[in-house]
C-alpha positions as CSV (number, residue, x, y, z in Angstrom):
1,X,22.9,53.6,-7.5
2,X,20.2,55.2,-5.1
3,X,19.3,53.6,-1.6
4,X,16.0,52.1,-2.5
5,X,18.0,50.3,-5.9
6,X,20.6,48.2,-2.7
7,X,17.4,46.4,-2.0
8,X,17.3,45.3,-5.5
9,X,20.4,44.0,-6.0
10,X,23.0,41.8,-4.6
11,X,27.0,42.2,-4.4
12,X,28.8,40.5,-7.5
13,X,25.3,40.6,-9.9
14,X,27.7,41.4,-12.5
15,X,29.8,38.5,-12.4
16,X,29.4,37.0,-16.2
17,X,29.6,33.5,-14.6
18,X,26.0,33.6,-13.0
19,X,24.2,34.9,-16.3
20,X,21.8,32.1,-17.1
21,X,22.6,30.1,-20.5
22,X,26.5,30.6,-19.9
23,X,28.2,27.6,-19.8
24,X,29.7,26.9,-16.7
25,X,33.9,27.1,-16.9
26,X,36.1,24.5,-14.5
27,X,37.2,21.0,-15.8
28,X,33.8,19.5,-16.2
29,X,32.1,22.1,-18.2
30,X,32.1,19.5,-21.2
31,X,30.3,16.9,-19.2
32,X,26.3,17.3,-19.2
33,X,24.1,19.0,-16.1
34,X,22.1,15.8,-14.3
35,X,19.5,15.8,-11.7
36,X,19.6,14.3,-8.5
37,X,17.7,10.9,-8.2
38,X,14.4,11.6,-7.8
39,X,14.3,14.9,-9.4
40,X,12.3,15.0,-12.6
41,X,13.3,18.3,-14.9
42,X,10.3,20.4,-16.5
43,X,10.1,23.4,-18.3
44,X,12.2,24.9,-21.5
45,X,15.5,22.7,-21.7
46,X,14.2,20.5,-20.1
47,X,14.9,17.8,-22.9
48,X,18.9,18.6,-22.5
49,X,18.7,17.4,-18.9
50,X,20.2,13.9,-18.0
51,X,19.3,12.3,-15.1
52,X,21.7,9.9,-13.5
53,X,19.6,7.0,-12.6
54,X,15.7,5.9,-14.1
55,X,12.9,7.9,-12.1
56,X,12.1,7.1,-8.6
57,X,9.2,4.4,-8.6
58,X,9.8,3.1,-12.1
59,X,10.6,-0.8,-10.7
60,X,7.3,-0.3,-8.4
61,X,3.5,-1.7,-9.4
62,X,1.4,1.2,-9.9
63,X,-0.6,2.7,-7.6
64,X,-4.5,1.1,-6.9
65,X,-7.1,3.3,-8.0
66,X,-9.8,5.0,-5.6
67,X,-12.3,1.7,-6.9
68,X,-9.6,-0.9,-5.7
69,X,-8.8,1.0,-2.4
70,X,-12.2,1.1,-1.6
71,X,-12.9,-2.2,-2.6
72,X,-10.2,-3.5,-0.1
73,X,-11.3,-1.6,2.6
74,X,-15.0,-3.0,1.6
75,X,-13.2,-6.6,1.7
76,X,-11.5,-6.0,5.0
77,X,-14.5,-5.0,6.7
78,X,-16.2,-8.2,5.1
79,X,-13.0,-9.9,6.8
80,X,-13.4,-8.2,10.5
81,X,-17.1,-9.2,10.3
82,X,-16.5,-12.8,9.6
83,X,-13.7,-13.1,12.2
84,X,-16.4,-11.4,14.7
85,X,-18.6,-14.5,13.5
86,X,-16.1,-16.6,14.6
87,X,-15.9,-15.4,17.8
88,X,-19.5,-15.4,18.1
89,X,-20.4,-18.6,16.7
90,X,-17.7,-20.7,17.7
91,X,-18.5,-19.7,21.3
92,X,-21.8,-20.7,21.1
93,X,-20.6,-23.8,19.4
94,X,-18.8,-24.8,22.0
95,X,-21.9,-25.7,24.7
96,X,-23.2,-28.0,22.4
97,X,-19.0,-29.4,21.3
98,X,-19.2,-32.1,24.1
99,X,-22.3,-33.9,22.6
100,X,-21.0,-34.0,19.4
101,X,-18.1,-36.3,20.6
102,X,-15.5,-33.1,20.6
103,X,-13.0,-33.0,23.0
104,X,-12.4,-29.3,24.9
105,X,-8.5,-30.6,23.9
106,X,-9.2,-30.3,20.2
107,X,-12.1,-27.7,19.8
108,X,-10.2,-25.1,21.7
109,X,-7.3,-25.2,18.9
110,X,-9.7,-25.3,15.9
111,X,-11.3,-22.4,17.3
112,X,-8.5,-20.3,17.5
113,X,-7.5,-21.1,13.9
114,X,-11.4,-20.6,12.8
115,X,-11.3,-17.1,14.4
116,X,-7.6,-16.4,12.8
117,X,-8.0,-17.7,9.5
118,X,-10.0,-14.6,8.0
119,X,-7.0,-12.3,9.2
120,X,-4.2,-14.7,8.1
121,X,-5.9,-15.0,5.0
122,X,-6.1,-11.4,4.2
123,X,-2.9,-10.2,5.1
124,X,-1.2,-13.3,3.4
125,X,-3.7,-12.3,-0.1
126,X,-2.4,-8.8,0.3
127,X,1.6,-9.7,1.0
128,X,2.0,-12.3,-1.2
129,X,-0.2,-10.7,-4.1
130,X,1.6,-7.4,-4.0
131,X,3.5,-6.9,-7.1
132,X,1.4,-8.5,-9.0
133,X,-2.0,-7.6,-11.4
134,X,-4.8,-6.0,-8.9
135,X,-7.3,-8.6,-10.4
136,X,-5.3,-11.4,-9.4
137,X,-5.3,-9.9,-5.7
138,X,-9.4,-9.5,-5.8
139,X,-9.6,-12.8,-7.2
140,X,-7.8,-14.2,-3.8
141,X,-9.8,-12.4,-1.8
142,X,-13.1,-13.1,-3.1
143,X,-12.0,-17.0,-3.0
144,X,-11.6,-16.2,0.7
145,X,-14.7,-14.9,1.5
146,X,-16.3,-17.6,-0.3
147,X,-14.2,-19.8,1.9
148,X,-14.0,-18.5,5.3
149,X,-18.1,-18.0,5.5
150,X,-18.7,-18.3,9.4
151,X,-20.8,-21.5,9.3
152,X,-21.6,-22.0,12.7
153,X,-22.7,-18.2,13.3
154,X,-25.0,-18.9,10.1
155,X,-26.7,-22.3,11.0
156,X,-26.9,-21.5,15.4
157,X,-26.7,-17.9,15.4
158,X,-26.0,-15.3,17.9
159,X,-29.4,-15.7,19.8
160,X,-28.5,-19.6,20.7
161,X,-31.0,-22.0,22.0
C-alpha cells in the first residue's frame, strides 16, 4: 500500500464484521435492529426497521396551517385593540360614572375586569381549546369578539365631550 492509499483507509477495514448486510454475531443477533424514539428510518430496508415506540408527535393535534396562524395573530391584534378600547373608553367613562349613580367603589373593579376580559378570554379560548378541531377554537374566538366589543369607546369615543 503506497503513502497517499493510508489516507484512504483505516486500520482493521478488513474485519468481516463491519461489512454492511452481515448480520451482526453476539447473543442478540436473532433479535431485530430498532431505532431510537424519535428516529424515523428511510431509504432501502427501511421496511425491516422496528422502532421501539409509535413516532414522536403521533398523540399530538396537528400542526395549524399558515391561514389559522395568521388568522390568530389577526384575532389577537383584534383582542389588543379592544383591550386598548377599554382603557380608553372606560377612562373617559369614568368623569361622567358619578352622575350615573356609580360609585368610584364599584366602577373601579368593573373597569379592571372590562379592560381584562379580552385578554382572559383569549388565552382561556386558546388553552382550553387546544387539542381540539381548529374550527371549534375560531368559533370561540369570533363569539368573543362579538362579545367583548368596547361599548363605551364606540358610543363616547376617544375625543370626549
Amino acid at each position: 500500500m503506497s503513502r497517499d492509499d493510508d489516507a484512504l483507509s483505516w486500520g482493521g477495514d478488513d474485519d468481516p464484521t463491519l461489512e454492511v448486510g452481515t448480520p451482526r454475531r453476539g447473543p442478540d443477533a436473532s433479535a431485530q435492529p430498532t431505532l431510537p424514539e424519535g428516529y424515523t428510518a428511510v431509504g432501502k430496508g427501511s421496511d425491516d426497521l422496528a422502532t421501539e415506540a409509535e413516532p414522536a408527535g403521533a398523540d399530538e393535534p396537528a400542526q395549524l396551517g399558515n391561514a389559522a396562524l395568521v388568522s390568530l395573530g389577526i384575532l389577537g391584534g383584534v383582542y389588543l385593540l379592544y383591550t386598548v378600547g377599554w382603557i380608553i373608553g372606560g377612562l373617559r367613562l369614568q368623569v361622567i360614572a358619578p352622575a350615573l349613580l356609580v360609585s368610584p367603589a364599584a366602577y373601579v373593579p368593573a373597569f379592571w375586569l372590562a379592560v381584562l376580559a379580552p385578554a382572559v378570554w383569549f388565552g382561556a379560548t386558546l388553552l382550553l381549546t387546544r387539542g381540539r378541531a381548529a374550527w371549534l377554537r375560531f368559533v370561540w374566538l369570533a363569539a368573543g369578539a362579538v362579545l367583548l366589543v368596547p361599548w363605551p369607546f364606540i358610543m363616547i369615543g376617544a375625543i370626549g365631550q
